[in-house]
mmCIF entry with sequence, helices, sheets and N, C-alpha, C, O atoms, coordinates in Angstrom:
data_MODEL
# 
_entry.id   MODEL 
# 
_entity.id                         1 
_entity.type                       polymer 
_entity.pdbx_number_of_molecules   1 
# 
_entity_poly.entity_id                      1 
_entity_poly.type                           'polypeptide(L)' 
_entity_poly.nstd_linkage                   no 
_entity_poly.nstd_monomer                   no 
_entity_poly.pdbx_seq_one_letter_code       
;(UNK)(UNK)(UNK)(UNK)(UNK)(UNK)(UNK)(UNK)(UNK)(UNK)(UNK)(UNK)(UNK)(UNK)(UNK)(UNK)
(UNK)(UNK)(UNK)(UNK)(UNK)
;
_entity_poly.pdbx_seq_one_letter_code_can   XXXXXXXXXXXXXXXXXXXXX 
_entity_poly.pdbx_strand_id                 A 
# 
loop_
_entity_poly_seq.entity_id 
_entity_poly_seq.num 
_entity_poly_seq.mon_id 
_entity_poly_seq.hetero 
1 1  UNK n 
1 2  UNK n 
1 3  UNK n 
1 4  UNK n 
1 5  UNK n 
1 6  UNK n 
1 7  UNK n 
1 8  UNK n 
1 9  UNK n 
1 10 UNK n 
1 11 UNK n 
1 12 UNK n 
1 13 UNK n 
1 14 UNK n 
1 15 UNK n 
1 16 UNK n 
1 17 UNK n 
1 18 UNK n 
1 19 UNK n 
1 20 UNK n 
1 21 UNK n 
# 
_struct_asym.id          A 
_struct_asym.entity_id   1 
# 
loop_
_struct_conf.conf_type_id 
_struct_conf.id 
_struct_conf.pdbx_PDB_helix_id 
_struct_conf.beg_label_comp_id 
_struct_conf.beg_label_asym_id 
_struct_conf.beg_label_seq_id 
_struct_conf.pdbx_beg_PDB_ins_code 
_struct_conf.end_label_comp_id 
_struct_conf.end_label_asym_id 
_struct_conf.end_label_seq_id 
_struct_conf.pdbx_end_PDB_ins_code 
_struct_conf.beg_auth_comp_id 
_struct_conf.beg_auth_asym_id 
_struct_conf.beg_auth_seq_id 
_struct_conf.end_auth_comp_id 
_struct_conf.end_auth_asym_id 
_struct_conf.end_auth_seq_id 
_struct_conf.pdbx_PDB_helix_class 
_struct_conf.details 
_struct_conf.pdbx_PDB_helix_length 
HELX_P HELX_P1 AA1 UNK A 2  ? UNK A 12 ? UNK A 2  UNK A 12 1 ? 11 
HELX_P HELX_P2 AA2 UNK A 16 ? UNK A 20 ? UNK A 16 UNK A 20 1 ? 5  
# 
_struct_conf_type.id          HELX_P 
_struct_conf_type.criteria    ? 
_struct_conf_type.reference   ? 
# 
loop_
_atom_site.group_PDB 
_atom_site.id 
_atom_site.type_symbol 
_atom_site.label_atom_id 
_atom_site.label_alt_id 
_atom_site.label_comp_id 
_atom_site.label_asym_id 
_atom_site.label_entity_id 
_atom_site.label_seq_id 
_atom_site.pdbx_PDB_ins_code 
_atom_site.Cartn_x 
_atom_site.Cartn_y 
_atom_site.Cartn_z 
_atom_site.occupancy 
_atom_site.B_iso_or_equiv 
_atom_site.pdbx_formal_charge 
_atom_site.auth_seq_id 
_atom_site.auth_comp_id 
_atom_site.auth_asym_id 
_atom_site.auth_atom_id 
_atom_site.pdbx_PDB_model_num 
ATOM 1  N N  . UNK A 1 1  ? 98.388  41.504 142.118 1.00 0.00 ? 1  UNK A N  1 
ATOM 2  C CA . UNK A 1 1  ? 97.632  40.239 142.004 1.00 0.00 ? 1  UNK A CA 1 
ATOM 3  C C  . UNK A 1 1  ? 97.890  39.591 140.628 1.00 0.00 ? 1  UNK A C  1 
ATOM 4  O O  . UNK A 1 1  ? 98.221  38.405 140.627 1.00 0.00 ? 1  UNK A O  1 
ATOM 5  N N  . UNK A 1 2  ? 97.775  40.228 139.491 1.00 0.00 ? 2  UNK A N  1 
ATOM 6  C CA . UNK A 1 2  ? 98.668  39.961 138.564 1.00 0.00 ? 2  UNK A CA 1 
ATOM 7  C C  . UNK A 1 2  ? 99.385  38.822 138.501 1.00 0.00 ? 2  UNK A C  1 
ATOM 8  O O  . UNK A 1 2  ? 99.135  37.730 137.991 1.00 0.00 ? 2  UNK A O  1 
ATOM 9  N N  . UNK A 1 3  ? 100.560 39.350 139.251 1.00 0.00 ? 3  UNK A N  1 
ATOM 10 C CA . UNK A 1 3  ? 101.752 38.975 139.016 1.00 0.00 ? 3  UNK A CA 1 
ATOM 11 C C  . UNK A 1 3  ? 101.526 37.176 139.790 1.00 0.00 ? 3  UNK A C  1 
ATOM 12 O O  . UNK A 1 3  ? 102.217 36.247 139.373 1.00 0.00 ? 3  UNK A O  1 
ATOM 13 N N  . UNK A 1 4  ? 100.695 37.017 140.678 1.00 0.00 ? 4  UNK A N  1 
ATOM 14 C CA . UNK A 1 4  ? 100.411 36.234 141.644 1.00 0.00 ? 4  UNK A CA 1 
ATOM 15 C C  . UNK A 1 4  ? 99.522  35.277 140.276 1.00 0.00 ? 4  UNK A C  1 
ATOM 16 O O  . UNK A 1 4  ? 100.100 34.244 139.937 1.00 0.00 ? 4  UNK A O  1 
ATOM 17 N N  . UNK A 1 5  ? 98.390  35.562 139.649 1.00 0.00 ? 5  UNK A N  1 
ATOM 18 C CA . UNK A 1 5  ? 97.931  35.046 138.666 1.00 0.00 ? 5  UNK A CA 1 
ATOM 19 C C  . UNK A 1 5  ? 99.045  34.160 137.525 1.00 0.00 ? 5  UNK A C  1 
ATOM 20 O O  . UNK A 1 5  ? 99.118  32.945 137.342 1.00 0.00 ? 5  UNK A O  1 
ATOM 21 N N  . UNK A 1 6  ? 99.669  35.042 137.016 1.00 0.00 ? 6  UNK A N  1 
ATOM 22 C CA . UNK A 1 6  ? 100.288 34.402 135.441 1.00 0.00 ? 6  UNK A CA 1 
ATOM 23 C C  . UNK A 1 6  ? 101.037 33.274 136.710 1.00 0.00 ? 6  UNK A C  1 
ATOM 24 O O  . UNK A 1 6  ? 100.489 32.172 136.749 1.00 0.00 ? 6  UNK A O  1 
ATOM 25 N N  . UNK A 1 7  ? 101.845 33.419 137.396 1.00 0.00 ? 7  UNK A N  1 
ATOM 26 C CA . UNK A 1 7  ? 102.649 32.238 138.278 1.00 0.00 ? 7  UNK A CA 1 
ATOM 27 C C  . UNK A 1 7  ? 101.936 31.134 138.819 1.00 0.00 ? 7  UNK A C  1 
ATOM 28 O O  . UNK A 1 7  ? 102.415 30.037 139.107 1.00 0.00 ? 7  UNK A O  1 
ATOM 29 N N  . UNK A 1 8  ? 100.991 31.429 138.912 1.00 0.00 ? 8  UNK A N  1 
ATOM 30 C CA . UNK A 1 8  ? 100.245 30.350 139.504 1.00 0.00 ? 8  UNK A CA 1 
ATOM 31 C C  . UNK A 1 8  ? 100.131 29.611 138.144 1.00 0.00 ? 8  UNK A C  1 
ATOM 32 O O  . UNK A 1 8  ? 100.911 28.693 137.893 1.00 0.00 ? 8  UNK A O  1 
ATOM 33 N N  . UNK A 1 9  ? 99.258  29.960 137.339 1.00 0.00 ? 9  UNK A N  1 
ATOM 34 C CA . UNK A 1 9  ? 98.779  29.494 136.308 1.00 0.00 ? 9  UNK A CA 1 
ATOM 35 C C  . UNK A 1 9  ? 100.105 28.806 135.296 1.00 0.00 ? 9  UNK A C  1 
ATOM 36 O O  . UNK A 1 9  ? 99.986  27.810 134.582 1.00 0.00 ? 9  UNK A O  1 
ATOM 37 N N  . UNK A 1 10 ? 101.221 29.550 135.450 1.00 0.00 ? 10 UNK A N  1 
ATOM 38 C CA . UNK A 1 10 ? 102.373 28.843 135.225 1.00 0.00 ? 10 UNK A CA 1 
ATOM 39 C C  . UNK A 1 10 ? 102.876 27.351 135.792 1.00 0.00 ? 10 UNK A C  1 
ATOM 40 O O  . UNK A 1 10 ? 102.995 26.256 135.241 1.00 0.00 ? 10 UNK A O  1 
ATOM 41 N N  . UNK A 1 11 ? 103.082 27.764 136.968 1.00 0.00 ? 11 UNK A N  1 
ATOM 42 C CA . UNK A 1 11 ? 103.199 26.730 137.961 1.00 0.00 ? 11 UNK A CA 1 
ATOM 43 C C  . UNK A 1 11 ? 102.288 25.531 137.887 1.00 0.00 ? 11 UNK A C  1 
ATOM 44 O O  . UNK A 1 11 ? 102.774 24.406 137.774 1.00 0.00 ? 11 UNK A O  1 
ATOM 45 N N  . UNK A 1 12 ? 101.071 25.711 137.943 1.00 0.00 ? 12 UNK A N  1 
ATOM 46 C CA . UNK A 1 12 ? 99.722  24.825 137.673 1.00 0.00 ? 12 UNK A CA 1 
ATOM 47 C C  . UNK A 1 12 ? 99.583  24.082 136.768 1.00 0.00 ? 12 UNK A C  1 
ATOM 48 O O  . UNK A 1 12 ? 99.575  22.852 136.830 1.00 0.00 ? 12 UNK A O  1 
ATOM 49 N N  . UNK A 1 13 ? 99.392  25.110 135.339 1.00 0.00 ? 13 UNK A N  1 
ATOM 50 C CA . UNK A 1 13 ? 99.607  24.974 134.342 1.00 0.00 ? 13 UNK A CA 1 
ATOM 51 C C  . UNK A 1 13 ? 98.171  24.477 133.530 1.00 0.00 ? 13 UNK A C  1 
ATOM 52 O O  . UNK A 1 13 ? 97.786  23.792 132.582 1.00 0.00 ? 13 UNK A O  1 
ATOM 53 N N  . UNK A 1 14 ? 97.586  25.536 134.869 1.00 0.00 ? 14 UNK A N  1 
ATOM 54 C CA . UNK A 1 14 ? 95.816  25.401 134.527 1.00 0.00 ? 14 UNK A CA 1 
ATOM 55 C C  . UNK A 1 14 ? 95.496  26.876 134.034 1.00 0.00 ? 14 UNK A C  1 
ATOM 56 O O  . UNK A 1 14 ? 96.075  27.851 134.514 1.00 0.00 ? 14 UNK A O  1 
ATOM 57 N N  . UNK A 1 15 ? 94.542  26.968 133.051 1.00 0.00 ? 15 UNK A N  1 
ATOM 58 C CA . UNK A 1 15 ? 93.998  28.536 132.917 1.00 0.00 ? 15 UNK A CA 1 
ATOM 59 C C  . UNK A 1 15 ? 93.211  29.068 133.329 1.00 0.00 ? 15 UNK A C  1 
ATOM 60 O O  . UNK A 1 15 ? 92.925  30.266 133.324 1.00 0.00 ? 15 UNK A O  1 
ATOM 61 N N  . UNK A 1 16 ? 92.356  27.437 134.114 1.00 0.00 ? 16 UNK A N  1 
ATOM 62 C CA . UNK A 1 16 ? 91.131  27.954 134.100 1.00 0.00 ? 16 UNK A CA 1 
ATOM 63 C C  . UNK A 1 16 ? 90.950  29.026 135.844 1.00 0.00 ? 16 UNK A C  1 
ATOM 64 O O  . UNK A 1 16 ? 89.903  29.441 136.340 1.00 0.00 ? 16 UNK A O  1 
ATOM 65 N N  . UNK A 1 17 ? 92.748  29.226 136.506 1.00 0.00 ? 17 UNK A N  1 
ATOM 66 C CA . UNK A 1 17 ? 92.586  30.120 137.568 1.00 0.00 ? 17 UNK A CA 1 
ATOM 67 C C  . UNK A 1 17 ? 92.527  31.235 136.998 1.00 0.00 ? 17 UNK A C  1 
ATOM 68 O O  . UNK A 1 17 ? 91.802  32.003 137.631 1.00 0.00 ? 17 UNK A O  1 
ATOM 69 N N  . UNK A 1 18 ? 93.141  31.859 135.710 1.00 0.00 ? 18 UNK A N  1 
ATOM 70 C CA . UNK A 1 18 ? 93.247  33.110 135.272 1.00 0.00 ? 18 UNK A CA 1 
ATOM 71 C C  . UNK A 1 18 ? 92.290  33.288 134.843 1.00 0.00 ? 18 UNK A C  1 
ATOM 72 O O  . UNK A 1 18 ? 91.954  34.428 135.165 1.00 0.00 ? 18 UNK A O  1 
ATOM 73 N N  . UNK A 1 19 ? 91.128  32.560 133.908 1.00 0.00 ? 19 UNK A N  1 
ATOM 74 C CA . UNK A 1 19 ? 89.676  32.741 133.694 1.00 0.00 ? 19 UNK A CA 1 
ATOM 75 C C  . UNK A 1 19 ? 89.090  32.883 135.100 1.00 0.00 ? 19 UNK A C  1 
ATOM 76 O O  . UNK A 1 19 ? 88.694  34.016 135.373 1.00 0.00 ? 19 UNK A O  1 
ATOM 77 N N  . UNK A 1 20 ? 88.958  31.927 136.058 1.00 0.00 ? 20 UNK A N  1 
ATOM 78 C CA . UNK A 1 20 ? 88.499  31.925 137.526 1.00 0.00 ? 20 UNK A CA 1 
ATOM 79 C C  . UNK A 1 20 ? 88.701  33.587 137.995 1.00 0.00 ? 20 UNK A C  1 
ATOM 80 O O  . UNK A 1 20 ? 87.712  34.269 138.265 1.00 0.00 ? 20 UNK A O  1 
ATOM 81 N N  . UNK A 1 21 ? 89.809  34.026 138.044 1.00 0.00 ? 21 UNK A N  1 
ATOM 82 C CA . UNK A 1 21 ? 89.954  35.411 138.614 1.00 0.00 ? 21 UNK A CA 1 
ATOM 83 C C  . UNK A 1 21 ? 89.522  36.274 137.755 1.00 0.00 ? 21 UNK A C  1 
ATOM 84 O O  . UNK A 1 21 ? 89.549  37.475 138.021 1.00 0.00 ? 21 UNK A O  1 
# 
């Protein structure tokens, strides 16, 4: 799930999914 996190948040280029999770 990780790995699914930093990419998203890459991709997005929002943090607030990696705070969210």
């Amino acid at each position: 799930m990780a790995t699914q996190t930093v990419e998203g948040s890459s991709r997005s280029g929002s943090r607030r999914t990696s705070v969210g999770n």
